[in-house]
C-alpha positions as CSV (number, residue, x, y, z in Angstrom):
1,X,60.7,104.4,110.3
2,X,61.7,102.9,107.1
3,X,63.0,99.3,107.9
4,X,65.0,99.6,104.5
5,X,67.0,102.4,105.9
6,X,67.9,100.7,109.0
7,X,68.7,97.9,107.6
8,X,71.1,99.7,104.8
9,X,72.4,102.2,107.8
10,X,72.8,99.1,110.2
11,X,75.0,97.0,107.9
12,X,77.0,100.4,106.6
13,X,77.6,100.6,110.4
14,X,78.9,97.1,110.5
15,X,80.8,97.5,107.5
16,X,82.6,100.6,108.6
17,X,83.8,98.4,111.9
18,X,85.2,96.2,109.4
19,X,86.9,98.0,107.7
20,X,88.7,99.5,110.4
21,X,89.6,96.3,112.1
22,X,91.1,95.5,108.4
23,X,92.9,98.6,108.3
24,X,94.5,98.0,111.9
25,X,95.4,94.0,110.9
26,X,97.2,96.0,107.7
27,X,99.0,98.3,110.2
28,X,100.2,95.2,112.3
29,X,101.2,93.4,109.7
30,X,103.4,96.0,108.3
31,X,103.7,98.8,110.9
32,X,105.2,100.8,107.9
33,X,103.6,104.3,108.9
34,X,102.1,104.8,112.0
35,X,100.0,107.0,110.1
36,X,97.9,104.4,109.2
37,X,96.3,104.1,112.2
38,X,94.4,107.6,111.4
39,X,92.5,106.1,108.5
40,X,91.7,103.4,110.9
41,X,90.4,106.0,113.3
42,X,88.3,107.5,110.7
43,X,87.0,104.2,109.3
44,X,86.1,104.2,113.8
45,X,84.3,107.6,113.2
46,X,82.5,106.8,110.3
47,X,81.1,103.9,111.6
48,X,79.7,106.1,114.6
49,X,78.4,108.5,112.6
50,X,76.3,105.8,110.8
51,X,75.2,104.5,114.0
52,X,73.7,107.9,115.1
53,X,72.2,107.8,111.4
54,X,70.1,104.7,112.6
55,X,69.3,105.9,115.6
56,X,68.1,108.8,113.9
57,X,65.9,106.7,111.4
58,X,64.3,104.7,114.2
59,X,63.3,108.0,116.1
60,X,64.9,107.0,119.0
61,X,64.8,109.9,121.5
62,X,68.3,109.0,123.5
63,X,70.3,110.4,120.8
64,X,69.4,113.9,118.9
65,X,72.3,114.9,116.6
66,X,72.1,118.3,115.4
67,X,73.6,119.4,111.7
68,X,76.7,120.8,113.0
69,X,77.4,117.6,114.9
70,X,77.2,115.5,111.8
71,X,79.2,118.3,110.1
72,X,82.1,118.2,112.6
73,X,82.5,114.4,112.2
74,X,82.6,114.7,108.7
75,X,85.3,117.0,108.8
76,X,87.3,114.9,111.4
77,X,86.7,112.1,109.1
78,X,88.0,113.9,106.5
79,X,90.8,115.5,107.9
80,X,91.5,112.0,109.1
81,X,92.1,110.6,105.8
82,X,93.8,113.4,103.9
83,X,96.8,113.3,107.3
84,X,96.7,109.5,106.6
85,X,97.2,109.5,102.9
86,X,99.5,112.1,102.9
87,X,101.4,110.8,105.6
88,X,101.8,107.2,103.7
89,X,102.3,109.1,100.3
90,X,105.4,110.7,101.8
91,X,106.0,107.1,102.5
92,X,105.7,105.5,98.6
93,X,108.3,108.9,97.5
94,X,110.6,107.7,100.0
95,X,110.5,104.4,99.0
96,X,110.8,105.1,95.3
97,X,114.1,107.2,96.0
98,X,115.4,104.3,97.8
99,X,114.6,101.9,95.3
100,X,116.1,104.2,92.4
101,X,119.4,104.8,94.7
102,X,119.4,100.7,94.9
103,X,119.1,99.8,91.6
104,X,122.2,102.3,90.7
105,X,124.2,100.3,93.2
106,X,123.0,96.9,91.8
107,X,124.4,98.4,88.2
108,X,127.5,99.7,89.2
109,X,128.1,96.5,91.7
110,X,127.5,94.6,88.6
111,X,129.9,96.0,86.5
């Protein structure tokens, strides 16, 4: 056991919880896309995936992850992102046409 490595895995752990209680104070605060709330969920799965990791770098015999589990959250995590950001870009392009349809009205109310 490399104490390093724990430590490191232990605070990315933390870190990841973090984020994702960030992420779901962002979605609160706006509730803009409800979409959001899958990066949150992946910020969730990360964070377990790097608890597992520290489990795994302590030895501890409770939890034995194999190669394809780590590569199925991965891919959730993953997945999980892209349907966010996509989701939220769809979002922006919305937003930009509605701004561009605005501003013509503000011009032609102005004249």
């Amino acid at each position: 056991m490399d104490i390093i490595n724990v430590i490191l895995g232990s605070l990315a752990a933390i870190f990841q919880f973090v984020a994702a209680y960030f992420g779901y104070r962002i979605y609160k605060f706006n509730r803009l896309n409800k979409w959001w709330l899958a990066l949150v969920l992946a910020f969730i799965v990360q964070g377990i995936r790097r608890i597992f990791t520290v489990f795994e770098d302590v030895g501890s015999p409770l939890i034995a992850s194999s190669a394809i589990f780590d590569r199925t959250l991965m891919f959730i995590i993953s997945l999980l992102i892209v349907v966010g950001l996509w989701a939220m870009m769809k979002n922006f392009e919305n937003f930009e046409v509605i701004t561009g349809k605005i501003s013509e009205k503000v011009k032609r109310f102005k004249k």
